[in-house]
Phi, psi and omega in degrees: 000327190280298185271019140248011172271310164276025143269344184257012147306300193297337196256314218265300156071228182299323202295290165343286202297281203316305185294318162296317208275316157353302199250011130334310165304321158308322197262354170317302202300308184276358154282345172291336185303116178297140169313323198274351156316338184218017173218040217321151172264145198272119175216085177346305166298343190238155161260147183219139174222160201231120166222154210232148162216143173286154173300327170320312186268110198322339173233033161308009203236312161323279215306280189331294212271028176257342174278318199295308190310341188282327181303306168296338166305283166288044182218310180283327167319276196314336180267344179268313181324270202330287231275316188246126188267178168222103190241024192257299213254193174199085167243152174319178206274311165319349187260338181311292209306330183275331158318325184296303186306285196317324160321305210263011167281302248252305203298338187318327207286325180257003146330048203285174139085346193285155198239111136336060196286325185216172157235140143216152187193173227216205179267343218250283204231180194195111196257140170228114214261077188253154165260181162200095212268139191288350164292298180248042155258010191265284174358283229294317188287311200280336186302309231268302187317293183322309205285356182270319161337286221278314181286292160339315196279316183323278182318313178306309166306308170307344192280320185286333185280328195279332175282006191256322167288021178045020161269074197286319197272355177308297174326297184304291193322302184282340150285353183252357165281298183320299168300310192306358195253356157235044178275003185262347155248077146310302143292023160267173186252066168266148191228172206214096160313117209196061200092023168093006179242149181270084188249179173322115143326288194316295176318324169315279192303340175255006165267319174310318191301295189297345154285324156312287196290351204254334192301329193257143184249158155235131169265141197236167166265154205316322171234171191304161182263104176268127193244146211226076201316292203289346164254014192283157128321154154304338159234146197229124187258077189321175158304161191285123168270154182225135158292145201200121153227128207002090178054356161285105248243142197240131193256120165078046139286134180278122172233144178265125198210110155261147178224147200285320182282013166224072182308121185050042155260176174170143186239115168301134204229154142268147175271129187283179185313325153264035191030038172272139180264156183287062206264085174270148169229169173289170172281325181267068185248325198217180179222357174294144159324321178233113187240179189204108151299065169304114191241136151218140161328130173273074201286299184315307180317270179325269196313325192280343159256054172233293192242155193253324186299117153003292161328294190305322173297310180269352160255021170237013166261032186273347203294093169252108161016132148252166178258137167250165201256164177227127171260128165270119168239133205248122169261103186294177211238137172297160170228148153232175160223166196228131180231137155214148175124329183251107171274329192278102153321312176313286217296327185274003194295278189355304215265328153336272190309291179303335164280342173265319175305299191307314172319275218304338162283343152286000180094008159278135150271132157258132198223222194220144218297311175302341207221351193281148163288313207227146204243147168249132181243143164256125141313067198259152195208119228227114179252326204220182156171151185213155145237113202233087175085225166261032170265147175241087190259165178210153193221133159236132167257147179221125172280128192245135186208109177247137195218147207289165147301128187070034184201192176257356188280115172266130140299327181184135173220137166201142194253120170251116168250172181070057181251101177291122171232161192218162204184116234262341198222147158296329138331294168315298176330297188310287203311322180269334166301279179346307171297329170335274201300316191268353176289336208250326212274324202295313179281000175211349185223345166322309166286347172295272206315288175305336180280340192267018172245328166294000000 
């Protein structure tokens, strides 16, 4: 009895000691915690951003200070937004807004100078505590400002030496290195001594661009290009359209040349050393009378391959092309037609009237044999005749042959045999082989035919 009345003294204790230290330890832990972790500290003088990375990730230590610098960031985005409008331009509202975004990308970049103020991290996270004193990144931004000015105005003046040397796309070219190199201060209010006036640099130089770029033409020739099927080549080389900023043929231009019998296609030309552009089409390309080449300048191609920056591309995709038209006028070729094998004239009037209609809807003339490009002879050749009860039956073969005038060339032969006809009179019967032979020539070889003439 005596030891155990002096052991459970001894257990309650331990009992004590065991039941405190636990949460004694805790509240330890969380007095170690820096304040500024769950509170950011407030300093007129400073931007201060606070950044968390999970431990899981091998470059938790990037990550963290990459959050805090996005927190000053946008703490300066929000403060230039407040302080500065972007009133130099007078563009639509997407553009504001992708300026506002591209902005708060871009600062990150000017982000010089920030101070490490504190670290921490637990077994979980790793916390980064940084400043950027608002003197001297504003020192830092107006340095940044200057010296991209000053490097602007350089390009600009060369830009201005070149156009006075009619070195137009040189020109274009060093104006648009010239924005780019103040597109990230846009809203600041640089000014520029300029005719004796102090105006907006930005508005200048981007009004300068779109005058310059409004500057380029396509020269087309004066009259329609008439294309003449039976004497052209196979490829027909219209007259030279020539790219021209203010009259000076522009080399290796991006040209846009749509053609009208290839609907809602188009193919990009460069303009050679002499800014003649390269326009072939096939000969057989339409079979309409009238077609139409449209060319515009590829302003958007060209610039976006002179610059890469974001900015610049959208504000130079306000620029828009005009288009020139180039007209074709297409002279389809005379037919004449010719028949042999069938004498009575009568029995062919039908089939006559109707094979000169389908022609004429397409824009041939049919004419007479002396004066014609291309002559189509029909062949008839009576293979059969039966008489069966009071019926007349009859088989025709008919040879089709189109040959230039006046020459020896056959363009197209083809034999339709077994063309039947039925029928109370042998007259009739023919009259019925006959609609035969033109129901099989409309439906299968007419389009052929006629293209071997275009």
């Amino acid at each position: 009895m005596c030891y155990k009345s002096l052991f459970q003294p001894f257990l309650l204790t331990i009992f004590l000691l065991i039941s405190c230290g636990t949460p004694k330890k805790q509240l330890v832990s969380e007095q170690e915690k820096p304040i500024w972790i769950t509170k950011t500290p407030i300093d007129d003088s400073q931007y201060i951003g606070i950044g968390m990375a999970s431990k899981k990730n091998p470059n938790f230590r990037e990550i963290a200070l990459k959050m805090a610098l996005t927190e000053i960031s946008n703490s300066i985005s929000v403060t230039v937004s407040s302080t500065n409008q972007l009133q130099v331009f007078q563009y639509d509202n997407s553009f504001s807004d992708f300026y506002s975004m591209s902005s708060k990308i871009a600062s990150n970049a000017f982000l010089e100078g920030y101070t490490i103020v504190d670290t921490y991290q637990n077994d979980e996270f790793y916390y980064n505590y940084i400043t950027l004193s608002k003197q001297k990144h504003q020192e830092i931004t107006q340095k940044r400002i200057q010296n991209a000015f000053e490097a602007s105005k350089f390009k600009f003046n060369n830009a201005q030496n070149e156009k006075a040397k009619a070195n137009f796309q040189e020109a274009i070219a060093l104006k648009i290195q010239a924005l780019e190199l103040i597109s990230p201060f846009l809203n600041e209010d640089l000014r520029l001594l300029h005719n004796g006036n102090n105006v907006p640099y930005a508005s200048l130089l981007t009004q300068q661009i779109f005058d310059d770029l409004k500057a380029i033409t396509i020269q087309v020739p004066p009259k329609k290009i008439s294309i003449n099927h039976t004497s052209d080549a196979e490829i027909i080389v219209p007259p030279t359209c020539i790219v021209l900023c203010n009259k000076k043929p522009l080399t290796n231009f991006p040209i846009n040349v749509a053609f009208s019998w290839k609907s809602g296609t188009s193919e990009q030309l460069y303009s050679a050393i002499d800014g003649s552009i390269p326009l072939q089409f096939p000969r057989k390309c339409s079979e309409n009378t009238k077609e139409a080449i449209t060319l515009s300048p590829a302003i958007t191609k060209w610039i976006n391959s002179l610059s890469k920056n974001e900015i610049v591309q959208k504000i130079m995709a306000n620029v828009q092309p005009k288009n020139y038209v180039l007209e074709v006028q297409k002279i389809i070729p005379q037919l004449a037609i010719t028949y042999n094998g069938l004498a009575d004239d009568a029995i062919l009037k039908s089939f006559d009237t109707t094979l000169k209609q389908t022609f004429a809807n397409d824009n041939f003339t049919v004419i007479k044999p002396k004066k014609t490009d291309y002559i189509l002879n029909f062949q008839f050749n009576k293979t059969k005749s039966l008489q069966v009860n009071d019926k007349i039956s009859v088989i025709y073969a008919c040879q089709i042959k189109v040959m230039k005038a006046n020459t020896t060339t056959i363009v197209y032969e083809h034999t339709l045999e077994n063309n039947i006809g039925i029928g109370t009179s042998e007259v009739n019967a023919i009259e019925n082989a006959l609609e035969s032979v033109l129901a099989a020539f409309k439906m299968n070889h007419y389009h052929e035919i006629k293209f071997s003439m275009l």
